[in-house]
N, C-alpha and C positions, 0 to 999 in steps of 0.2 A: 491472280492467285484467288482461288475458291476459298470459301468457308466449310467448315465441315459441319460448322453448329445449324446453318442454315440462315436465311434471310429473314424470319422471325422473331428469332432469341436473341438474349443476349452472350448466349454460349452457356450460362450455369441453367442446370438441370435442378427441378424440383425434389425434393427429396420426399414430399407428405405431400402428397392431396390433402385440398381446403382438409379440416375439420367441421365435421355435423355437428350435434346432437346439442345436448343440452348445456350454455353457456357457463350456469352455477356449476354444476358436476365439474367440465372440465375447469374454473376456475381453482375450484378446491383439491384437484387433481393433481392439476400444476403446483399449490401452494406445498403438499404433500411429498411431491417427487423435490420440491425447492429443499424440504426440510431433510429429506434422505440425505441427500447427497452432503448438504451441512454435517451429518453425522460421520459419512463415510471419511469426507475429509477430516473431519475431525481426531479420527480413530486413527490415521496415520501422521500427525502431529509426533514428532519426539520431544517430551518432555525432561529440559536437564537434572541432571542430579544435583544434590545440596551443594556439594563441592564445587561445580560449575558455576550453580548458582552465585554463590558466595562470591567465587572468583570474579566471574563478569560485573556485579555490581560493585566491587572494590574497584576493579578497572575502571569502571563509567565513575566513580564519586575521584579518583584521583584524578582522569583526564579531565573533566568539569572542574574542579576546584585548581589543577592548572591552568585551563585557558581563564576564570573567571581571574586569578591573580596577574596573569599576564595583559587582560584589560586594563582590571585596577592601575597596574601600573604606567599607562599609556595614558589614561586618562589622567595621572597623578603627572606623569610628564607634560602632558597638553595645557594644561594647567596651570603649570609653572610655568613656562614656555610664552603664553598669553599673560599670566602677570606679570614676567618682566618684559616682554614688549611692551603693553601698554600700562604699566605703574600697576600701583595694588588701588 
C-alpha cells in the first residue's frame, strides 16, 4: 500500500510559511490579536438576569449547607462510634 502524503512528511501540510520580519512587531501583533479575540468571546458571554441570579445562588447556599449538615452528622456519628469502642 502507497502513501499519498509521500516519503518525506508526515502527512500534515503546512499552513504558514516560516514568518520573516521583525520579531518585536510580530510579538506585539500576536499580544494584540490575543486581546481581540478575548473581547469577541467576551461579547458572546450571556449574562443571567437578577431572578436567575438570585435563584442559582439560593440553590448553591441550600445544597452546600445540606451536604455540610450531612458531614456534621457522620462525623458526630464517627465520634460516638470511637468513644464507645474505646471508652471516653
Amino acid at each position: 500500500m502507497t502513501s499519498t502524503t509521500g516519503a518525506t512528511g508526515s502527512g500534515r501540510t503546512r499552513r504558514h510559511p516560516p514568518r520573516k520580519g521583525n520579531p518585536v512587531v510580530r510579538l506585539f501583533s500576536a499580544i494584540v490579536l490575543f486581546i481581540r479575540q478575548i473581547l469577541d468571546e467576551l461579547r458572546k458571554v450571556v449574562r443571567p438576569t437578577r431572578h436567575e441570579l438570585v435563584t442559582y445562588t439560593s440553590v448553591v447556599i441550600v445544597f452546600v449547607t445540606a451536604v455540610m449538615m450531612y458531614v456534621w452528622g457522620l462525623d458526630q456519628l464517627i465520634n460516638r462510634l470511637i468513644a464507645f469502642a474505646f471508652g471516653n
